[in-house]
C-alpha positions as CSV (number, residue, x, y, z in Angstrom):
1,X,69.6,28.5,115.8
2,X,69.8,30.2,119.5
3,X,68.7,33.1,119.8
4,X,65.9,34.2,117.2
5,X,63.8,36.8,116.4
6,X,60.9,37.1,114.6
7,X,60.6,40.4,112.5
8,X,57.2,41.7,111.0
9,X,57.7,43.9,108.1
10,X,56.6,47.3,107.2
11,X,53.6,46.4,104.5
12,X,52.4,43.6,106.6
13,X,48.8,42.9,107.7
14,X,47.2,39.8,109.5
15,X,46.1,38.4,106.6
16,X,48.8,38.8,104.9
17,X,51.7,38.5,107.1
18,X,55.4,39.7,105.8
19,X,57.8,38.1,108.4
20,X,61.9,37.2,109.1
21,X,63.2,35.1,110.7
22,X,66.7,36.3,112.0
23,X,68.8,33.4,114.3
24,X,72.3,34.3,116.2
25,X,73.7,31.1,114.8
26,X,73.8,29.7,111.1
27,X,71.3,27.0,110.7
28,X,70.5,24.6,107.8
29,X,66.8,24.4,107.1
30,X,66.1,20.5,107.6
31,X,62.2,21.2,109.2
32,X,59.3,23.9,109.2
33,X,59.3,22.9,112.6
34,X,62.4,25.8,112.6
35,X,59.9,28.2,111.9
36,X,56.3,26.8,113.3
37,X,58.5,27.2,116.9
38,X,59.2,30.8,116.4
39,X,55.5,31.5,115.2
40,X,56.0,31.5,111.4
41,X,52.9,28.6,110.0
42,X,54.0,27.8,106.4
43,X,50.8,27.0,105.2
44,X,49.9,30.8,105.8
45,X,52.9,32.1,103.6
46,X,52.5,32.8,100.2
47,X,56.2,32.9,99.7
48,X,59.0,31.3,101.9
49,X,62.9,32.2,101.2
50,X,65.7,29.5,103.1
51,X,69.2,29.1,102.4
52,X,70.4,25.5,101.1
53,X,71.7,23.7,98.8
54,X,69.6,20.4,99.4
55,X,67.8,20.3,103.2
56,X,65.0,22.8,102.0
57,X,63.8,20.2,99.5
58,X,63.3,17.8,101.8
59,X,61.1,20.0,104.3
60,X,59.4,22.2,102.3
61,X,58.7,20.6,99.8
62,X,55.3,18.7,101.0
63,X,54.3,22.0,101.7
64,X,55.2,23.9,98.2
65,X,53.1,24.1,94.9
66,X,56.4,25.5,93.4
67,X,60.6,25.4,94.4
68,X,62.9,27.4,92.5
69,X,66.2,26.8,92.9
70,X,68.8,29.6,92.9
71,X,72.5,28.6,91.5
72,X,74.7,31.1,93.5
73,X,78.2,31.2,93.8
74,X,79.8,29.6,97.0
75,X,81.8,26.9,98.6
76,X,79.1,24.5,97.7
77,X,77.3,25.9,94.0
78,X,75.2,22.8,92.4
79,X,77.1,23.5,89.3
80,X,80.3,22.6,89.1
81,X,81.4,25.0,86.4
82,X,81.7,27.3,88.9
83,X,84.6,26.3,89.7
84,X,88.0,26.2,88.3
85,X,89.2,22.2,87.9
86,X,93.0,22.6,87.7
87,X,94.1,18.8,88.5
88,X,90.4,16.5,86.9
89,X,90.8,13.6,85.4
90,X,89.7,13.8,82.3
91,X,85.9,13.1,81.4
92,X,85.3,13.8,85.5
93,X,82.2,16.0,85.6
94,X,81.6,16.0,82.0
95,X,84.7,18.1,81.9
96,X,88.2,17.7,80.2
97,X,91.3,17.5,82.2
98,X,95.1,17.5,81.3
């Protein structure tokens, strides 16, 4: 992560604490221990936002009443219909193929 900041929002009180988290490098989320260390206790957050396509599950989940996963476009989407097969073999995926 490097360098990080830890940004508290306009809206925010201490009871109700509306912070990000902004790094220098790209990071996967694989702990909380990423955010305890830059002051941000996840048992105080109503809602937490990370980026990932499996790591978050993992390390926030003990700590969640509720995930929602988000299917966005990108080099990794959980769905491969976002992508254009051009060379499957057939039945791959659930997908046809020539």
């Amino acid at each position: 992560m490097a360098t990080a900041a830890l940004i508290q929002v306009e809206g925010s009180t201490l009871d109700a604490p509306n912070l990000l988290l902004v790094t220098t490098i790209p990071s996967s989320p694989n702990s909380v221990h990423q955010l305890i260390s830059n002051g941000v206790y996840v048992e105080r957050q109503k809602i937490i936002v990370v980026k990932g396509a499996i790591a978050p599950r993992a390390a926030y989940e003990p700590f969640a009443s509720l995930l929602i996963s988000v299917d966005s476009p990108g080099s990794t989407a959980v769905n491969p219909s976002w992508f254009t097969y051009k060379n499957i073999r057939k039945g791959m995926f659930g997908m046809g193929g020539n």
